[in-house]
N, C-alpha and C positions, 0 to 999 in steps of 0.2 A: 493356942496353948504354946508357951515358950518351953522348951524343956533344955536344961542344964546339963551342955554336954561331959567335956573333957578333962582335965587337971592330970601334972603328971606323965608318966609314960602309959602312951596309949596300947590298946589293947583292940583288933580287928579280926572278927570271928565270920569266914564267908562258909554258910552252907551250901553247898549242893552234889545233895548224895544222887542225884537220878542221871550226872551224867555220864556217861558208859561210851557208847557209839556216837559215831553221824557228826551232825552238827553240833546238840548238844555237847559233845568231848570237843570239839573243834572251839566253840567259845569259852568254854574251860579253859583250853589249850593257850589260849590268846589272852585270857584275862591275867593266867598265872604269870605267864611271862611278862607283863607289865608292871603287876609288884614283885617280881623278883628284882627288873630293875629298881623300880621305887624304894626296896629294903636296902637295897645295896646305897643309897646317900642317907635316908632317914631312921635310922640307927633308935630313935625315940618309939617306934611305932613297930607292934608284934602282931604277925598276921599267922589266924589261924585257919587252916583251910578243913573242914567236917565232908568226906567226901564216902562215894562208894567203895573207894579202893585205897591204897598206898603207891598212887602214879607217880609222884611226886616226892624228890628226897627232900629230909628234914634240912634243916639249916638254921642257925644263931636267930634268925630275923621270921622264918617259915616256918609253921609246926602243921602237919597231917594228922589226922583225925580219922578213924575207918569208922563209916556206921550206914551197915547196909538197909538197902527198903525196895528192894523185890519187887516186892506186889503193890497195889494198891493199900491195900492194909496197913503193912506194914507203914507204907507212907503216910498213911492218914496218925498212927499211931505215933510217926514220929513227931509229926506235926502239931499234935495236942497233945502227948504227954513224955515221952522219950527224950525231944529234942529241948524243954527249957530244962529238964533235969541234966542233961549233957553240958547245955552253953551257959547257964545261970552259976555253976561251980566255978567257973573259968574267969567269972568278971568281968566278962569285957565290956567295952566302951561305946561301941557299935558291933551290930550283927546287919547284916549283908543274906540275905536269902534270895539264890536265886532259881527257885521253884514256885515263881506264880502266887503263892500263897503263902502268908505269913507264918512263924511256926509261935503258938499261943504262949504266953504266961513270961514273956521273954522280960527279963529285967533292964531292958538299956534301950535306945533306940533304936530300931531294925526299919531297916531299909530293901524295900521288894524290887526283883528283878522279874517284868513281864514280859513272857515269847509266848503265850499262847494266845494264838490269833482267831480259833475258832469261835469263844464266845462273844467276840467283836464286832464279827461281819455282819454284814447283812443281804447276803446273797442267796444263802441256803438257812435253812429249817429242818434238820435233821430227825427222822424220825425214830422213838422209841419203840412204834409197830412194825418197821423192818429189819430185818434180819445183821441187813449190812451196814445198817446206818448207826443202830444201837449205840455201838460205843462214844460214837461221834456226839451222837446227842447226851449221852452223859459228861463228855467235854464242853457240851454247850451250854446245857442247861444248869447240872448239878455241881460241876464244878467251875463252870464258869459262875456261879450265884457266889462260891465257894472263894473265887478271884477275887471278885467286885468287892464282897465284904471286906477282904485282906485288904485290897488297894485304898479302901476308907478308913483303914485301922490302922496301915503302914504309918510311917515318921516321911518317907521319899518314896518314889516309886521312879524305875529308869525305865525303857523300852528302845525298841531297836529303829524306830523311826515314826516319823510326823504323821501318817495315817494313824498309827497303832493312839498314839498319843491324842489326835482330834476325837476316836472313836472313844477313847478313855474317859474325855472330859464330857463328852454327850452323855453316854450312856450311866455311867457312874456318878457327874456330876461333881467332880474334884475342882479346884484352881487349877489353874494353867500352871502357877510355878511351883507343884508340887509333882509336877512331872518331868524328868530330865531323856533330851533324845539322846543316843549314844550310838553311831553302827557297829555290829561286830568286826571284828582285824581278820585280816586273813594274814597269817603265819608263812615265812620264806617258804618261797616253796621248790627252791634251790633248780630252778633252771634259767639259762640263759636266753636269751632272744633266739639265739643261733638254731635252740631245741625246737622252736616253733615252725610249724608248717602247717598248711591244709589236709585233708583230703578229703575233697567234695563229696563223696559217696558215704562216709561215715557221721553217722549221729547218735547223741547219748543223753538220757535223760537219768539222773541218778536221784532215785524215788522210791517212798516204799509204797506201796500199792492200795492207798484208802482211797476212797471214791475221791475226793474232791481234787487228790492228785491226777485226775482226770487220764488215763491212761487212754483209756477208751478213742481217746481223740487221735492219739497215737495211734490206735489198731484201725482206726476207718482213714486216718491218711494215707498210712499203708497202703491198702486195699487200692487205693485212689492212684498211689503214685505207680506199680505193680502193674497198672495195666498200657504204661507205656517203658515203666525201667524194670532190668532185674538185677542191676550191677550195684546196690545199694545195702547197707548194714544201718540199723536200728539197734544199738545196746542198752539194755534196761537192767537195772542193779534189785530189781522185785525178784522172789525166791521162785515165783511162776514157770512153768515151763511153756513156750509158749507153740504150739505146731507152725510155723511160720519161718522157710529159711531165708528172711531179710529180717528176722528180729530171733535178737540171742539175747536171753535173761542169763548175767553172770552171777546174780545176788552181789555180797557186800564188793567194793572195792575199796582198798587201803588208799589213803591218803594221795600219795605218791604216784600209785595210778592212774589214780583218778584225774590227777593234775596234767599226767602224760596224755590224757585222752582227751581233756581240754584244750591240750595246746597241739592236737594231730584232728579234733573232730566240729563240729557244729551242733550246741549245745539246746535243745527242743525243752520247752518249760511251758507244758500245759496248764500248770495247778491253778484252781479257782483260788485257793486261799491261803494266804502265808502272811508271815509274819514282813518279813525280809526275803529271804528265798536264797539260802548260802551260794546253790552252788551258782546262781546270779555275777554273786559279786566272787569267786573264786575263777569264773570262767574270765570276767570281765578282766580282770586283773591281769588273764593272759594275752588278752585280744581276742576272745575266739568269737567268734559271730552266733548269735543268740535269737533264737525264735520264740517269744514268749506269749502268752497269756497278755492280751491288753485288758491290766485289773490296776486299781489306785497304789500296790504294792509294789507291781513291775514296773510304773512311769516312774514311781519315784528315786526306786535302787538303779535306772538306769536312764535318767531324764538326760544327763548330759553324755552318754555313749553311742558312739556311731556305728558301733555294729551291734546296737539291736534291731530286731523288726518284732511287729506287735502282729499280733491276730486276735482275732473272733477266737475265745476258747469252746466255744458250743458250734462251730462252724469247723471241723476238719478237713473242706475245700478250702480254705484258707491258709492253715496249716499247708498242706498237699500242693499247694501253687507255690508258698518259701521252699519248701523241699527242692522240689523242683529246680527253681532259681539257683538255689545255692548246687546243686547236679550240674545245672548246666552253666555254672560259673557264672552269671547273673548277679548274682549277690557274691563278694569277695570281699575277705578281709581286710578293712581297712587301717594303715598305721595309725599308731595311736602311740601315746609317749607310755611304754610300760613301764610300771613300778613293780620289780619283783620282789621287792624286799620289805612291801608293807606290813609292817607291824605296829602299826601306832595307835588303830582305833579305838585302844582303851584310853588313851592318854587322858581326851576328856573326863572321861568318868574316874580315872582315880584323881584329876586335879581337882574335882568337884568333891571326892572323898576327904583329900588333902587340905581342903577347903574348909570343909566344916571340922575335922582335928583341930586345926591354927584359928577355929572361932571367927572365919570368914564367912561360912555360910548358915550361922546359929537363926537368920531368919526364915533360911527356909521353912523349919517347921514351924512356923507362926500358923495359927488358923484363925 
């Protein structure tokens, strides 16, 4: 199906009201500042942004949009009836969603932004009979069934890297060039080389606390390392309290700090499952030495860095031996050419945006 894009002054409607916190606000964060540059030469192109909030000021080229969704409901509601009554009056030329899932009855060609990785994997099977797992399996099953169908109904679909994107084309059964890889940017994060230093003793993992984010690994390396050090700190950004004085739950931390404690600490990344894994490529960017999960997500966000080291994620002797190492200066950070001022990672993706406006990329939706 060829569909007949553009004429005119175009018109570019991006949804996403779900991001708030964390990462999610982080790629926000990142994408906006790439059309803010791109508005500023392309004067022909009006970008709307439908958001949870009013983050962001209006401007000649930028318009904000508030349309809150809370709850699941409300989400579902905006997704099948709220949201083409909202974006269908506007006109636009392209809509841009980037919640996983199409939003229905949309008049123009809309193009899917996918990060959820749970219904992709294939490690775990989450279960609806346990307590803990519940929700997870409704990410897996009900709305992941809810993704796939989106990802076959979408005009493009983008994703944040080449596992997500092999597992798309398996599972769902799409073309290959109906999926575009893009990683997210990490935004200045205004410090100098000079800010950077070790200290061996401290470690942080910044996670909320579902099972798959494997905490657990964390609590039995502990136990492990404890019985020959006591001079060592564990920081965890989970709202938990935990009886443990080598491990302090601070809950959330702001940006800013988070970035100071990457560039003073050694970054431990258990999770069985991720899309990309932000604060990966956030720590990376500082040089900080990295102990992750050996999963097809972390070789790939981190194939060419030299200071990561992999583990057994089901194995926290494994874990408990890096600890150690990086304790007893064994493992040290090594130089690496830092780029502190990466912000380009959207570049691709609005040139591929920019692409199909200027009727360069009118084949991709060929089926």
């Amino acid at each position: 199906m060829s569909i007949e894009l553009f004429g005119g002054k175009m018109r570019i409607v991006i949804s996403n009201t779900a991001a708030k916190v964390g990462g999610a606000l982080e790629i926000l964060n990142s994408l906006f500042y790439q059309v803010k540059r791109v508005a500023e030469t392309r004067k022909d192109i009006e970008w709307i942004f439908i958001l949870n909030d009013y983050i962001y000021d209006n401007s000649s080229q930028i318009s904000i949009i508030k349309e809150e969704t809370t709850t699941w409901i409300s989400r579902l509601i905006y997704d099948y009836y709220r949201g083409a009554r909202l974006i269908n009056p506007l006109k636009p030329d392209l809509v841009i969603n980037m919640q996983n899932t199409i939003i229905k009855n949309i008049n123009c060609p809309q193009f899917l932004y996918v990060h959820q990785a749970i219904p992709f994997q294939t490690n775990f099977r989450f279960s609806f009979f346990r307590k803990q797992e519940r929700k997870l399996a409704v990410y897996q099953y009900i709305i992941g069934y809810l993704i796939k169908q989106s990802i076959k109904k979408s005009d493009h679909v983008f994703v944040q890297t080449n596992w997500m994107k092999s597992s798309i084309i398996s599972d769902v059964g799409v073309r290959e060039n109906k999926i575009g890889v893009y990683s997210p940017a990490i935004i200045d994060t205004s410090f100098t080389k000079e800010e950077i230093h070790d200290e061996q003793n401290k470690f942080i993992y910044p996670a909320n606390d579902f099972i798959y984010k494997n905490h657990e690994c964390i609590y039995k390396a502990n136990r492990i390392l404890k019985m020959e050090y006591s001079d060592f700190r564990i920081i965890l950004t989970t709202g938990k309290s935990i009886n443990d004085i080598n491990i302090e739950c601070v809950g959330f931390i702001e940006k800013s700090k988070l970035m100071k404690l990457y560039s003073e600490s050694t970054l431990i990344f258990p999770s069985f499952i991720e899309t990309v894994g932000l604060p990966l490529l956030e720590a990376s960017l500082l040089g900080a030495i990295v102990l992750v999960a050996d999963c097809e997500y972390s070789r790939e966000i981190l194939s060419d860095y030299p200071n990561a080291y992999f583990f057994d994620p089901n194995r926290p002797t494994e874990l408990a031996a890096l600890m150690k190492d990086v304790i007893e200066n064994k493992i040290i950070r090594l130089p690496i050419n830092l780029d502190l001022k990466n912000m380009d990672g959207w570049t691709e993706f609005i040139k591929f945006i920019i692409g199909v406006i200027d009727g360069k990329n009118e084949n991709i939706m060929d089926n």
